[in-house]
C-alpha positions as CSV (number, residue, x, y, z in Angstrom):
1,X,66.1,119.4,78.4
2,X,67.9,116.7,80.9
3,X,68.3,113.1,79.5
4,X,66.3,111.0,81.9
5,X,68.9,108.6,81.6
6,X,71.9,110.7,81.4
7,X,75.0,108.6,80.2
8,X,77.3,111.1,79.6
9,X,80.3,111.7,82.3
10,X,83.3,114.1,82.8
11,X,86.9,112.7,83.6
12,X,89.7,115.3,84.5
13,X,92.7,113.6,85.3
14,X,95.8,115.0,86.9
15,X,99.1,113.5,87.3
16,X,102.2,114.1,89.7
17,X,105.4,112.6,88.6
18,X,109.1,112.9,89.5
19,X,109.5,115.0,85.5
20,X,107.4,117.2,83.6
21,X,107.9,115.0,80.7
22,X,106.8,111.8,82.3
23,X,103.6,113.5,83.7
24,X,102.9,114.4,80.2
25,X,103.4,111.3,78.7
26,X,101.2,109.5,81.9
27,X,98.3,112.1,80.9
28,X,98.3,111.2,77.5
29,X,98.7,107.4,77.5
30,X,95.9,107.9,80.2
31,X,93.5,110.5,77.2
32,X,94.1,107.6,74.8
33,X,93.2,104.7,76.9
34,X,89.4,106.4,77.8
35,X,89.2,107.1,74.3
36,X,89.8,103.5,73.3
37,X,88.1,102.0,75.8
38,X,86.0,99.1,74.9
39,X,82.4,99.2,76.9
40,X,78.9,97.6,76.6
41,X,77.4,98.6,73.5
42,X,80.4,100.5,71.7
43,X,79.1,100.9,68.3
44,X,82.8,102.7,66.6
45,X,86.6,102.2,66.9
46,X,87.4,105.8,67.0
47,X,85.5,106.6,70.6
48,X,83.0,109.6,71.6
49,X,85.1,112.4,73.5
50,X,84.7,116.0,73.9
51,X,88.1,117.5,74.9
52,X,87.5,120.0,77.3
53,X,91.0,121.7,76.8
54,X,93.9,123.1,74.7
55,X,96.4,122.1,74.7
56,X,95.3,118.6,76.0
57,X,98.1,117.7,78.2
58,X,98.6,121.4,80.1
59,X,101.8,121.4,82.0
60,X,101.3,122.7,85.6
61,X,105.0,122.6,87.0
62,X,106.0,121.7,90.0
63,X,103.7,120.6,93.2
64,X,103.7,119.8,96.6
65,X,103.3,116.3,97.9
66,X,101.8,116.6,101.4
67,X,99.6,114.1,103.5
68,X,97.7,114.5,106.6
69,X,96.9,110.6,108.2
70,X,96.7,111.8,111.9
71,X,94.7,109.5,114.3
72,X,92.8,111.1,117.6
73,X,90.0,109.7,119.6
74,X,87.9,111.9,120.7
75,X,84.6,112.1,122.5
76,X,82.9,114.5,120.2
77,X,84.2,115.4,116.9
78,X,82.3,118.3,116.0
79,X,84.6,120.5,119.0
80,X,87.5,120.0,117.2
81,X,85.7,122.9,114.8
82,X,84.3,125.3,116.6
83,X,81.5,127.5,114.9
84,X,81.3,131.1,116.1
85,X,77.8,133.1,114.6
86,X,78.4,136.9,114.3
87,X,75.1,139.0,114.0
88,X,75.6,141.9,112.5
């Protein structure tokens, strides 16, 4: 049955950094910091979290940095993505 108030949310966090260590260590300050959080109407000190997965900090490796910030007028923006409809 759905809460008809739901007050539950999901937070995945993922972090780029220039080691493997350090991105661990950012991922788990950050875990510790929504644990602790204080909020309206906290009613313990040790927080209410389900962790999702194990372990809780899972190293990825290396990734890609890459960033698209292009600027075009243009008088209708849909033809810049052209839809073609096969019937088979």
């Amino acid at each position: 049955m759905l809460e008809p108030d739901p007050h539950e949310i999901c937070i995945i966090g993922e972090v780029a950094a220039t080691s493997q260590e350090l991105a661990t260590a950012i991922c788990g300050r950050a875990r510790t910091a929504v644990l602790h959080a204080p909020y309206p109407g906290k009613m313990a000190t040790a927080g209410n979290l389900a962790l999702p997965f194990t372990p809780l900090e899972i190293p990825l490796g290396e990734v890609c940095q890459f960033n698209v910030y292009h600027l075009m007028e243009v008088d209708c923006p849909t033809a810049l993505f052209p839809i073609r409809l096969l019937e088979l």
